[in-house]
C-alpha positions in Angstrom: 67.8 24.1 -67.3 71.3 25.6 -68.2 72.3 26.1 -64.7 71.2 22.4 -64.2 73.4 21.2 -66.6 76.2 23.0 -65.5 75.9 21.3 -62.0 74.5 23.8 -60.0 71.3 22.4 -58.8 70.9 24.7 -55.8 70.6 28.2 -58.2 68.4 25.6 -60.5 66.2 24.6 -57.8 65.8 27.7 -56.6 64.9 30.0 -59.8 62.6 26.4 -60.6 60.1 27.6 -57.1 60.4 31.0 -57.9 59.2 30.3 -61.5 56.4 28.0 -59.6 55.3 30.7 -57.5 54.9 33.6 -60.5 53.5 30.9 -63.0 50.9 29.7 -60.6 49.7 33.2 -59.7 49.3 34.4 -63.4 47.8 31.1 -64.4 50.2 29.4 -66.7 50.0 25.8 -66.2 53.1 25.5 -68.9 55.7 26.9 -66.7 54.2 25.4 -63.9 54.7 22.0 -65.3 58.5 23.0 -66.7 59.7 23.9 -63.0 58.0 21.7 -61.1 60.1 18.9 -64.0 63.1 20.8 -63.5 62.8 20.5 -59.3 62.0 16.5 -60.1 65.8 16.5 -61.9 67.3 18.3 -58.9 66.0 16.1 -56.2 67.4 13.1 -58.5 70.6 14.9 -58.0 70.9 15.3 -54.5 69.3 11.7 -54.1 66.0 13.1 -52.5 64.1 10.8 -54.8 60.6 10.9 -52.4 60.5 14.8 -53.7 61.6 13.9 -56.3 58.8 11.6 -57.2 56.6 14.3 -55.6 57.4 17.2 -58.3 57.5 14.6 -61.0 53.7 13.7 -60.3 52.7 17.3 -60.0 54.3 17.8 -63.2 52.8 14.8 -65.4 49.4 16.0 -63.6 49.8 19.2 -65.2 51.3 18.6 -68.6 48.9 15.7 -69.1 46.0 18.2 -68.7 47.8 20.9 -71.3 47.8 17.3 -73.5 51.7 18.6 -73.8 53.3 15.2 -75.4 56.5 16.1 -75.1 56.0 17.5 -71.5 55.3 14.9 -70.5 57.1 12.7 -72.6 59.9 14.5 -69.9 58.5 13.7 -67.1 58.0 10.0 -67.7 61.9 10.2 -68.5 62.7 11.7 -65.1 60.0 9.2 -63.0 62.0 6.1 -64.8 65.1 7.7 -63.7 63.8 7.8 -60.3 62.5 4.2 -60.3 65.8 3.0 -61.6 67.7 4.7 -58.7 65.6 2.9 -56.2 65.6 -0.4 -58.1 62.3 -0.6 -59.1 62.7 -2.0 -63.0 59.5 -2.9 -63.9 58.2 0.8 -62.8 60.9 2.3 -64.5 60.3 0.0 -67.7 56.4 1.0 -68.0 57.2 4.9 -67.1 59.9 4.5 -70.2 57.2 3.0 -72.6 55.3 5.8 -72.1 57.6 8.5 -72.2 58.6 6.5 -75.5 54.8 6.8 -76.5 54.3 10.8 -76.0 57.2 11.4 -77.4 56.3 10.1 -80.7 53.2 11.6 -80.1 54.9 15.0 -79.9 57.1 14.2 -82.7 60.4 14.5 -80.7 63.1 12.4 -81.9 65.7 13.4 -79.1 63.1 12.3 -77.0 62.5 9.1 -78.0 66.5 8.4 -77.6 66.0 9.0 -74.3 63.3 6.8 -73.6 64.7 4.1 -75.3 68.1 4.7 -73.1 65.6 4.2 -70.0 64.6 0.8 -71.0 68.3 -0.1 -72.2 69.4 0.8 -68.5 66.3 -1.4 -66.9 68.7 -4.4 -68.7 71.5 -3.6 -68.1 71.0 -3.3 -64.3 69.3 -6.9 -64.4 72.4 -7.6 -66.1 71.0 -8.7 -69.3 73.1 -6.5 -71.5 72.9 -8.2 -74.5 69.2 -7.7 -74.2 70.3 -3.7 -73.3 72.2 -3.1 -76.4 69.4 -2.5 -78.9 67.7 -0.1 -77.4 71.2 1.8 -77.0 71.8 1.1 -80.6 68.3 2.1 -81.6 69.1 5.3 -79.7 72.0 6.1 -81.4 71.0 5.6 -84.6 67.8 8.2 -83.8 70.3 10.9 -82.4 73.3 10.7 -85.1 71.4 12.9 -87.3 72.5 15.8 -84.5 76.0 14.8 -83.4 76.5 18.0 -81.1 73.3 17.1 -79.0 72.8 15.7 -75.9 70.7 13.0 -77.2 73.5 11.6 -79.1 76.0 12.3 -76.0 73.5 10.2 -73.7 73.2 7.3 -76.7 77.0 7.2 -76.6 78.1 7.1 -73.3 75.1 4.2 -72.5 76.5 2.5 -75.4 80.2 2.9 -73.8 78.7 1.7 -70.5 76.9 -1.2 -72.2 80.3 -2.3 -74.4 82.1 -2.1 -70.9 79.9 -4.5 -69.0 80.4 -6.8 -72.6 84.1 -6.6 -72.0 84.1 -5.5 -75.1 86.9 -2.4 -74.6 87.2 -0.7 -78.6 83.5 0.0 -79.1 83.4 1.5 -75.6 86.3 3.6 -76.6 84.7 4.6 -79.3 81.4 5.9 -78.2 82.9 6.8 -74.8 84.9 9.5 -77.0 82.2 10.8 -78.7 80.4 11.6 -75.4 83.7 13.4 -74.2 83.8 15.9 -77.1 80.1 16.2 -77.1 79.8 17.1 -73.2 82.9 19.0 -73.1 81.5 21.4 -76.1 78.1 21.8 -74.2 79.6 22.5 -70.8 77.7 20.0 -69.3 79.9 18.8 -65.7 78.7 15.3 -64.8 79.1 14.0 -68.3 82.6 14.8 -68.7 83.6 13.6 -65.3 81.2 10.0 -66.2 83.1 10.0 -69.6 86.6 10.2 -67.9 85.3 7.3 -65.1 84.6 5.1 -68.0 88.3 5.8 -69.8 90.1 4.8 -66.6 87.7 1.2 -66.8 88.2 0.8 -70.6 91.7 1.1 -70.7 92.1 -1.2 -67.6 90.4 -3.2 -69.5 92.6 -3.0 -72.3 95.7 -3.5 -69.8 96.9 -0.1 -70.2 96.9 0.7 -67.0 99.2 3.6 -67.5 96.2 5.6 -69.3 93.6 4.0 -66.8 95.7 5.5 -63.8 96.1 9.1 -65.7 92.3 9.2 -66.4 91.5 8.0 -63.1 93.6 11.0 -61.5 91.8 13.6 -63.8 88.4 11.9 -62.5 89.7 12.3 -59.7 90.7 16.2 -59.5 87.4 17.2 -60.9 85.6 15.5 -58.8 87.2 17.1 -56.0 86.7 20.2 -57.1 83.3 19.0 -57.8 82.9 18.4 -54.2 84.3 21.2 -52.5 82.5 23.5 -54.3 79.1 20.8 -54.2 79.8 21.6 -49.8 78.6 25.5 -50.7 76.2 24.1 -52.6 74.8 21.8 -50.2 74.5 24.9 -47.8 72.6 26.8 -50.4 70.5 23.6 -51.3 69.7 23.6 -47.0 68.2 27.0 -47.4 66.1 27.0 -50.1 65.0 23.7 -48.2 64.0 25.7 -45.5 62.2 28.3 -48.1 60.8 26.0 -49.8 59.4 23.5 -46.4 58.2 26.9 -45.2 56.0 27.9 -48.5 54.9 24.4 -48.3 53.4 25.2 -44.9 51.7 28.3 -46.3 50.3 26.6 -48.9 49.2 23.9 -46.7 47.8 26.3 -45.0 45.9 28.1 -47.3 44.9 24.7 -48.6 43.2 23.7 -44.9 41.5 27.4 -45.3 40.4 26.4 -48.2 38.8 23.2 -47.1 37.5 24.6 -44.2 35.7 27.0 -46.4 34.5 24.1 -48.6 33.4 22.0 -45.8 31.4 25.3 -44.5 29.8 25.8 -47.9 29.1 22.0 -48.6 27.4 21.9 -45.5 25.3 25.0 -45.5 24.3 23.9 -48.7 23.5 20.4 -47.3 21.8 22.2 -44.9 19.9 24.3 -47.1 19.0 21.5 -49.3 17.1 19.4 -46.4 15.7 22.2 -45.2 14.5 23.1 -48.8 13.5 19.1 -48.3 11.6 19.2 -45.4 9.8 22.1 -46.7 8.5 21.0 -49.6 7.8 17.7 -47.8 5.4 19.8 -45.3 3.9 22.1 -48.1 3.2 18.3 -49.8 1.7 17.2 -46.3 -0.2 20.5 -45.9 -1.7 20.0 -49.7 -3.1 16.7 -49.0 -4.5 17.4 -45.9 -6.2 20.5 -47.5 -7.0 18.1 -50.4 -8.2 15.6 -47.6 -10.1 18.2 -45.6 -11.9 19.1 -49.1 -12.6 16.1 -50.1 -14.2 14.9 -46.4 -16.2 18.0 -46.1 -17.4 17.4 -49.8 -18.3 13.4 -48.5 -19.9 15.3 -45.3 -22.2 17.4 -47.3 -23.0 15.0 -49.6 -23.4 12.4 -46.6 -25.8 15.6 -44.9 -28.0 15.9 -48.4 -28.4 12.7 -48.9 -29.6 12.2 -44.6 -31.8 15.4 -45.4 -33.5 13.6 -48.8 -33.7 10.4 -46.7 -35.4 12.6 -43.8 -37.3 14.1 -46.5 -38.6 10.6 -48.3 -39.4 8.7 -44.9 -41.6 11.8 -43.7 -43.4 11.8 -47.0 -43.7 7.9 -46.8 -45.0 8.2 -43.0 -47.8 10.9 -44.3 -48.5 8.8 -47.6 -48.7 5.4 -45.0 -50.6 8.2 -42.1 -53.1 9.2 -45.5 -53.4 5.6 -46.7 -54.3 4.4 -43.1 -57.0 7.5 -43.1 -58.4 6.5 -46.1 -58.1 2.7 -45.2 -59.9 3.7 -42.0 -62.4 5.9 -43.1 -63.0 3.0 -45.8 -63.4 0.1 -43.3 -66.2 3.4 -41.5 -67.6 3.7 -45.0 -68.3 -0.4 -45.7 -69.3 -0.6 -41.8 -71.8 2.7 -41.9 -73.1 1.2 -46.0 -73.3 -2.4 -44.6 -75.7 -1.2 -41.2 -77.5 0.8 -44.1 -77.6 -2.1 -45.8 -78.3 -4.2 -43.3 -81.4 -2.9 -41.5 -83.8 -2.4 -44.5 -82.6 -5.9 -45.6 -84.0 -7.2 -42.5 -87.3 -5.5 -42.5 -87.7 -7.3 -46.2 -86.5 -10.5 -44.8 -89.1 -9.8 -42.1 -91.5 -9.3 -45.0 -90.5 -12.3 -46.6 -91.5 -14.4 -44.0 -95.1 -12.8 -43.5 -95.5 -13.3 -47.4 -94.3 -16.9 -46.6 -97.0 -17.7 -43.3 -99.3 -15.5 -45.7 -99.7 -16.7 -48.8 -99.5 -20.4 -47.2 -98.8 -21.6 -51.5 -102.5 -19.5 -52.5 -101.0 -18.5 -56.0 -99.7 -22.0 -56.2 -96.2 -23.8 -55.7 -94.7 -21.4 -58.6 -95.2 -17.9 -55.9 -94.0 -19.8 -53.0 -90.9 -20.7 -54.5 -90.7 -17.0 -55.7 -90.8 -16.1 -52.2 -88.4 -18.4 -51.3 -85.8 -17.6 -53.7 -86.8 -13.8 -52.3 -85.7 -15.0 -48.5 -83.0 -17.1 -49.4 -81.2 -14.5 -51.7 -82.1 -11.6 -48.5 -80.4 -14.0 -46.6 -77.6 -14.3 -48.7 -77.4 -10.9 -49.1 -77.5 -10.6 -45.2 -74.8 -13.1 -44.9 -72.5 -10.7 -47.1 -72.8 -7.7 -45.1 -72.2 -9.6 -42.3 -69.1 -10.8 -43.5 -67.9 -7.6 -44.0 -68.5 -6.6 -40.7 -66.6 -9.0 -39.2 -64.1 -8.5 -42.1 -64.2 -4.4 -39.9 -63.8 -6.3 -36.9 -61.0 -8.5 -38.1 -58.9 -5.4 -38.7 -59.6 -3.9 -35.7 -58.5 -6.9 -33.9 -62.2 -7.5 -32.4 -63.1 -10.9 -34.6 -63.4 -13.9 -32.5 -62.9 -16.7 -34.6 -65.9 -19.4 -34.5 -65.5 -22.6 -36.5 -68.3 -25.1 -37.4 -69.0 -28.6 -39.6 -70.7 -27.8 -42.7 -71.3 -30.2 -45.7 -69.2 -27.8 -48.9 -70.5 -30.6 -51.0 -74.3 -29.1 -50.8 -72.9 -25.7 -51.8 -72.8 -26.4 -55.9 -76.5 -27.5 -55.7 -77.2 -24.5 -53.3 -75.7 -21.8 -56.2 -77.8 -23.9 -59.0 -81.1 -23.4 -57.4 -80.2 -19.9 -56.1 -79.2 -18.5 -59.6 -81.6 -20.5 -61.5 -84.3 -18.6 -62.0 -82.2 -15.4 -62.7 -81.0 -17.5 -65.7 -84.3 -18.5 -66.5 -84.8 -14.5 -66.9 -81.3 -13.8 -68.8 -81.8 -16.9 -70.8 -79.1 -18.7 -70.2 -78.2 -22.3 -68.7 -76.4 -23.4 -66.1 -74.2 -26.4 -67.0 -74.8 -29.4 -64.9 -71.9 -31.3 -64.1 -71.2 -34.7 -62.5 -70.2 -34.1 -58.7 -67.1 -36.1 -57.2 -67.0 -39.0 -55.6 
């Protein structure tokens, strides 16, 4: 910072990347931020203000992550200088709000005068500088507690600037004075020689041009001997240029390496990650078709068990329906066999019946003949029955040809009456006699 306030902005910028390259390697973000500020201020000075911008904004990055106020309260100061040299007021305006705002943060008075001197100059170079003057007042009366410091230097000679523009020739005096002795104690070159401008315009402005020509020729010789030695400076400023552009190709080298070996590693562990993916995704696919496969052999022995019980229950229907059809048949062989058992003595005593009946010819009276014909007529019922289920045998075995005849069903009542009469007779009972239809 001294050798950049003694004008020589080639030794400043250079011990500024040398500080850059031993601060970044041990890690301290503090100094980084400090030189890559100070190289901000020196491209300002040789009116590169692109780098400048450039160094500035690595700078703010860095100071705002140390949460340094007054850091960056520095920056911001040097990015509104920047903006104002390329006209761009409003930029420079918000930049000096905020270097006003982390500097009162950081509890830097000095600071804040040169914040407020930003804003003053955003005025004055709209030409407002009535609207210019308090902040260059406000300035001032920050930095007068210190009247050897550079913060009350810089409120001065903006006020002088500001009083000149007024035509307003006494107060510039004044304050342009001030900065004189302040910037000739500190050593500090541009001020003086800006200081001495400003006496050669006041005292023009005055009308004593006699004092306006004598200060115009000291401006004049120092800032010829500003010059020539500002050519071997320029030459010096050209190499470490050079050094510089040519650690800025290394480190844009190493910062392709470095992306190249992040590309690699994002995508192998892309890759990784789908294959990780795709083999959970098959594991998944090979669990449910195990689970599947489980489940359809458990359906297929379940579906087999319940085929094998069905087997099982149809062949024990088919015997039950094989032993029910035996013991239907041997049933229907049983009635047929009892019924021609039945049938054949039946017949001899129907047979006998009839003898009795031509026999007897009513001997024992009408009383034994009807005996003997309640004998026949029951036989014959009886005969009638078995017959009946003969033909009941031989309506099951498909061999019944079906006869039908008249009969009067009207005569059957009376029929039954007389037939079980004479059984009821015996049991003592009556049969009830009951009015026939029609």
């Amino acid at each position: 910072m001294d050798l950049y306030d003694q004008g020589d902005h080639a030794k400043s910028a250079e011990m500024a990347l040398k500080c850059v390259e031993v601060a970044e390697k041990e890690g301290v973000k503090g100094i980084v931020g400090r030189a890559y500020h100070c190289l901000a201020r020196g491209a300002f000075q040789v009116q590169d203000f692109e780098k400048g911008m450039k160094y500035a904004r690595q700078a703010l990055r860095i100071n705002r992550q140390e949460n340094d106020y007054n850091a960056v309260g520095d920056v911001c100061t040097v990015m509104a200088t920047l903006h104002l040299a390329t006209n761009q007021l409003d930029s420079a305006y918000r930049y000096g709000e905020l270097a006003l705002h982390n500097y009162r943060q950081g509890g830097n008075e000095q600071g804040e005068v040169l914040a407020h001197t930003k804003m003053g100059h955003v005025f004055n170079l709209r030409g407002e500088y009535e609207k210019a003057t308090p902040y260059y007042l406000r300035a001032y009366e920050l930095a007068r507690k210190d009247t050897l410091s550079r913060a009350f230097m810089t409120a001065n000679i903006c006020l002088a600037s500001n009083y000149i523009y007024r035509k307003m020739p006494d107060k510039a005096l004044q304050h342009n004075r001030k900065c004189y002795e302040i910037a000739k104690a500190l050593n500090m070159f541009y001020e003086q020689s800006t200081a001495l401008h400003y006496f050669s315009g006041i005292y023009e402005l005055k009308g004593d041009y006699k004092n306006a020509l004598e200060y115009q020729r000291l401006y004049s010789e120092i800032r010829d001997s500003a010059m020539n030695a500002e050519r071997v400076k320029q030459v010096k400023e050209l190499e470490i240029k050079y050094e510089a552009a040519q650690r800025e190709d290394e480190i844009q080298l190493l910062e392709n390496d470095k992306s190249r070996q992040r590309a690699f590693i994002w995508a192998t562990l892309t890759t990784l990650a789908l294959l990780l993916f795709v083999a959970v995704q098959i594991y998944r696919s090979y669990r449910r078709r195990t689970s599947d496969n489980r489940k359809l052999t458990a359906v297929n022995i379940s579906l087999e068990a319940e085929k094998i019980k069905t087997e099982q229950q149809l062949a024990e229907e088919a015997r039950e329906r094989e032993r029910l059809n035996e013991m239907d048949a041997f049933k229907t062989r049983f009635f047929t066999n009892i019924s021609h058992e039945f049938r054949t003595p039946l017949t001899v005593i129907l047979g006998m019946a009839e003898q009795l009946e031509k026999g007897v010819a009513w001997k024992d009276g009408p009383e034994s003949g009807r005996h003997i014909a309640l004998i026949k007529r029951n036989g014959q019922n009886l005969l009638r029955l078995i017959n009946e289920i003969l033909d009941l045998a031989k309506l099951e075995s498909n061999a019944l040809k079906m006869n039908y005849v008249k009969g009067d069903v009207l005569a059957l009542p009376a029929l039954y009456r007389r037939e079980y009469a004479l059984p009821c007779r015996y049991q003592k009972c009556a049969i009830a006699r009951g009015k026939q239809p029609g």
